[in-house]
C-alpha positions as CSV (number, residue, x, y, z in Angstrom):
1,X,0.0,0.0,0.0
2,X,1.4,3.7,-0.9
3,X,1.6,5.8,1.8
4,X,0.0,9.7,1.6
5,X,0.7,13.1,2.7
6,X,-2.2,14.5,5.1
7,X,-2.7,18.0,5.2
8,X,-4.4,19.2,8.2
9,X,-4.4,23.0,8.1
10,X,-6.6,26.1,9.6
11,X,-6.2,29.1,11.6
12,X,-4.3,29.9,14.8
13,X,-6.2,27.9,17.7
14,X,-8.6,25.9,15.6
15,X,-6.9,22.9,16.8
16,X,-4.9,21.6,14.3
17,X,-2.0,20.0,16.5
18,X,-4.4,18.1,18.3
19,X,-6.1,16.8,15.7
20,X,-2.8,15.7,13.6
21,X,-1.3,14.0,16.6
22,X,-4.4,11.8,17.2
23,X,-4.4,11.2,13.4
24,X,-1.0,10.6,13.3
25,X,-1.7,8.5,16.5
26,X,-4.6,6.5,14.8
27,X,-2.7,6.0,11.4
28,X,0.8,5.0,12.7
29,X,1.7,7.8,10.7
30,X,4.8,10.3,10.6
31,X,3.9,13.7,12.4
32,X,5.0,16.8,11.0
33,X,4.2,20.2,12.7
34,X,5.6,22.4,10.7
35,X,4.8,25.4,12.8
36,X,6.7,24.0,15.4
37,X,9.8,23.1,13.3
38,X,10.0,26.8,11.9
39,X,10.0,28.1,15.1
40,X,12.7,26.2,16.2
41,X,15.0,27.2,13.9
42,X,13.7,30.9,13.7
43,X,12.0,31.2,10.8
44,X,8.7,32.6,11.8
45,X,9.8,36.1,12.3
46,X,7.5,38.6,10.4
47,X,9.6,41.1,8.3
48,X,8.5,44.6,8.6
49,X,7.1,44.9,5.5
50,X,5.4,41.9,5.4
51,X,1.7,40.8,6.8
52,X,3.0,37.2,7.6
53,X,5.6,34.9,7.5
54,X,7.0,34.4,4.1
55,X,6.2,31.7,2.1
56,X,9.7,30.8,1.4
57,X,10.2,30.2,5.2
58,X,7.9,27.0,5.2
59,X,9.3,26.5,1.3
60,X,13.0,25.9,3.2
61,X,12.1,23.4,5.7
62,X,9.5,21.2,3.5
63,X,12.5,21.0,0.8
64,X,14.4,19.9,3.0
65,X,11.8,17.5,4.4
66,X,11.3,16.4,1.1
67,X,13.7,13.6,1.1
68,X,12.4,11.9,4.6
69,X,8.7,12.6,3.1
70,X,9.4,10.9,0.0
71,X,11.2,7.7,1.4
72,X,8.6,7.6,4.3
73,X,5.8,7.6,1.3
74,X,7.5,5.1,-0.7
75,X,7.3,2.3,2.0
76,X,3.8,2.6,2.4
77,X,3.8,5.0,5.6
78,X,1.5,7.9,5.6
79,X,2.7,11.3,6.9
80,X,0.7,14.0,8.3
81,X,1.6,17.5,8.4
82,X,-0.5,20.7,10.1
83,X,0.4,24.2,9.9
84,X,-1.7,27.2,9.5
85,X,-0.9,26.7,5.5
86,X,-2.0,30.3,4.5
87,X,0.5,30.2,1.4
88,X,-0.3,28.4,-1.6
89,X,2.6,27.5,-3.1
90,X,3.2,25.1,0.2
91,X,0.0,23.1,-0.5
92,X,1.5,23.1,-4.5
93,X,4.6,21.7,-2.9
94,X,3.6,18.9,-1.8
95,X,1.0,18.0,-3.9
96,X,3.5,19.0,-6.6
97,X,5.9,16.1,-5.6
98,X,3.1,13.8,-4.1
99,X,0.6,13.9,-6.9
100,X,-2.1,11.5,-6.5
101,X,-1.4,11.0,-2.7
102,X,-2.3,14.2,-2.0
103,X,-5.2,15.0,1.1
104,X,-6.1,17.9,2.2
105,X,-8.3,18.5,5.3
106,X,-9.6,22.6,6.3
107,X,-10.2,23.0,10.2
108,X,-12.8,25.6,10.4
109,X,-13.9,27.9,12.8
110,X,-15.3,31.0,13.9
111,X,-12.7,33.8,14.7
112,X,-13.7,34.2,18.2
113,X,-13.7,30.9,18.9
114,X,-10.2,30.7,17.8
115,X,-9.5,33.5,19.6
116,X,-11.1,31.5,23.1
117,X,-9.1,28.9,22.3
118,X,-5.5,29.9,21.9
119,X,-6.2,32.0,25.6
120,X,-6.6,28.7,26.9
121,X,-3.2,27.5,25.8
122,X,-0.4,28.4,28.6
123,X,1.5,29.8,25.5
124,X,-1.0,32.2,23.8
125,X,-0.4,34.3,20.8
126,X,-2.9,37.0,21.2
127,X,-6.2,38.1,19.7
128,X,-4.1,40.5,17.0
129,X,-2.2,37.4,15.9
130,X,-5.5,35.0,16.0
131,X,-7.7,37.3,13.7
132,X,-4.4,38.0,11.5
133,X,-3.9,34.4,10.6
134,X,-7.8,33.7,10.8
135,X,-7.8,36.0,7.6
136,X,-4.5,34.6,5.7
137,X,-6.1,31.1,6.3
138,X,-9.7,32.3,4.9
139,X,-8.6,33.5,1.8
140,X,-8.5,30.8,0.0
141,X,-9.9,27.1,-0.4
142,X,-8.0,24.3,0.1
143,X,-9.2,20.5,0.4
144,X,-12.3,19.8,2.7
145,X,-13.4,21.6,4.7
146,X,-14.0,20.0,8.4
147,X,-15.9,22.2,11.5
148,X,-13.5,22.0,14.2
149,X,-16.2,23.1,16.5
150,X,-17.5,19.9,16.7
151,X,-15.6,17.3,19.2
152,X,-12.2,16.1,18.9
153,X,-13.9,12.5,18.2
154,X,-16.1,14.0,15.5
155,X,-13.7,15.9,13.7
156,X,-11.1,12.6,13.5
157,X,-13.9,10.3,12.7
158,X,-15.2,12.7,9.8
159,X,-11.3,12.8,8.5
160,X,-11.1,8.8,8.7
161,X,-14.0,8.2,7.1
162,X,-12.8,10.5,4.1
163,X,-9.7,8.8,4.0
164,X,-11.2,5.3,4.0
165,X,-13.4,5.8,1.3
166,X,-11.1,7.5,-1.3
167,X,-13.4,10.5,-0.8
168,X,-10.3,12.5,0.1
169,X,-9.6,12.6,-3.8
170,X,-12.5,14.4,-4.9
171,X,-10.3,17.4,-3.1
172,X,-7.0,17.5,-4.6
173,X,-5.6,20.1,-6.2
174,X,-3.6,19.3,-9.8
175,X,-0.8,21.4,-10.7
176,X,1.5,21.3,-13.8
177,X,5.0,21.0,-12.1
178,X,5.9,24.6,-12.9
179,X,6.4,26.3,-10.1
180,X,4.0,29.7,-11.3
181,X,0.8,27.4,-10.8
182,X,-1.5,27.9,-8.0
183,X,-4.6,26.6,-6.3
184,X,-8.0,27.1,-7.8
185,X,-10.3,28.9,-5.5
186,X,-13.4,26.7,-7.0
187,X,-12.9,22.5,-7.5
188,X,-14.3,22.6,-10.5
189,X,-12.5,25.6,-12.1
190,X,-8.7,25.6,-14.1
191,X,-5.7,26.2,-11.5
192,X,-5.0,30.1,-11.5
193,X,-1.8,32.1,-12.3
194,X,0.3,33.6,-9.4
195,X,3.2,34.6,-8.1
196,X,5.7,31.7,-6.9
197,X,8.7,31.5,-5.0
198,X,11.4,31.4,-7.0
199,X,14.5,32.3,-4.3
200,X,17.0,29.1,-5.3
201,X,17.4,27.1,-2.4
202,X,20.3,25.0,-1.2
203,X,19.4,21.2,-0.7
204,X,19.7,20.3,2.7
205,X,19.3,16.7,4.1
206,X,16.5,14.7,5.3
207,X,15.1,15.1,9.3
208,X,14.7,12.1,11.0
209,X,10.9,12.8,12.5
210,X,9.0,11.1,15.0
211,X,6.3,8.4,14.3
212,X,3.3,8.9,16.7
213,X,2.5,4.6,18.2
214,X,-1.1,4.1,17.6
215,X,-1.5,3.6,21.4
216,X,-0.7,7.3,22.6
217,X,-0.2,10.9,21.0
218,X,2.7,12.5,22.4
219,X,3.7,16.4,22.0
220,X,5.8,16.6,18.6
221,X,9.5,16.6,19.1
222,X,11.4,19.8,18.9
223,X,14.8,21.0,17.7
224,X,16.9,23.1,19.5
225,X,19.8,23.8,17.4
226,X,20.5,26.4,14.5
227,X,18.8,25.3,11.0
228,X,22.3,24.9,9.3
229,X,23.2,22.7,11.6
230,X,20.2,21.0,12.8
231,X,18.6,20.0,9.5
232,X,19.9,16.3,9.9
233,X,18.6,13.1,11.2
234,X,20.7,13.6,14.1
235,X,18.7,16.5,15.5
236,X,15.6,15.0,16.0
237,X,15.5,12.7,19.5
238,X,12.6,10.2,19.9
């Protein structure tokens, strides 16, 4: 069986880490939170003259991801990656290099709801920054959309059931591999024109990332050193 590449994405505080650990948990898949991973190398500072963090910022880890992702995909393993995903060309990425393994799942929520929930955490990022990515996120379509108001049970339930039934299909996006096409904001219309990132990137190697057991969802795993250095399996601790 050929693994896929899950994409669980949403706003700030819709619950997207908890929901891709459990799936993770429940699929015996490879966990990716790509948030976390581009905070630990500092990558998601906001330039001054930017309204978020640039899209080449995620581009730089998930390229050098790629490797891990492909060879985890190859031997039948699934992997499942959340992040707020507000840029397009990272969904184009991976679908991109993953085409016809594709799935992409849309946590949705109102923005005060989001806004309750990341208060709750004991690491909040504030109203500003909830309504801020609540917008980026909302801008676009992307995959199906799931309401993350419902429970956590619900919402994983709904996301298997898509996945067992080949449903998750109907709700990929199809790029050329040319790096100027985007996501259509309709299913059933042509893919649009748009900028791309273009920056040429240096290659780096493969992490070695943590695979969630089935019987427990721990906290994702978090690198501590420089990205440079600390873009090689040895960085990662289990």
């Amino acid at each position: 069986m050929t693994g896929k590449v899950i994409i669980i994405r949403g706003p700030l505080g819709v619950g997207k880490s908890t929901i891709g650990r459990h799936l993770a948990a429940d699929l015996s898949s490879l966990y990716v939170p790509l948030d976390d991973v581009l905070a630990d190398h500092g990558l998601d500072r906001v330039p001054a003259d930017a309204e978020c963090i640039p899209a080449e910022n995620f581009l730089l880890v998930l390229r050098s991801l790629l490797p891990k992702l492909q060879q985890t995909v190859a031997a039948g393993q699934s992997v499942v990656v959340d992040a707020c995903f507000y840029h397009r060309e990272m969904i184009q990425f991976l679908d991109t290099h993953f085409p016809g393994q594709t799935a992409v799942f849309t946590l949705s929520a109102p923005v005060e709801i989001c806004i309750a929930r990341d208060r709750e955490r004991s690491k909040s990022h504030g109203e500003d920054a909830a309504r801020a990515v609540h917008d980026l996120v909302s801008r676009f379509t992307a995959g199906k959309k799931i309401d993350a108001t419902k429970s956590k049970k619900s919402i994983l339930q709904e996301i298997m059931k898509n996945l067992a039934r080949g449903a998750w299909r109907a709700y990929e996006r199809r790029w050329p591999p040319q790096p100027t096409a985007d996501i259509s904001e309709n299913e059933n219309d042509p893919p649009a024109k748009s900028k791309s990132f273009t920056r040429p990137m240096k290659k780096r190697p493969a992490e070695r990332l943590v695979v969630v057991p089935p019987e427990e969802a721990r906290p994702p795993q978090r690198m501590t050193a420089s990205l440079p250095v600390a873009m090689n399996e040895s960085s990662w601790s289990r």
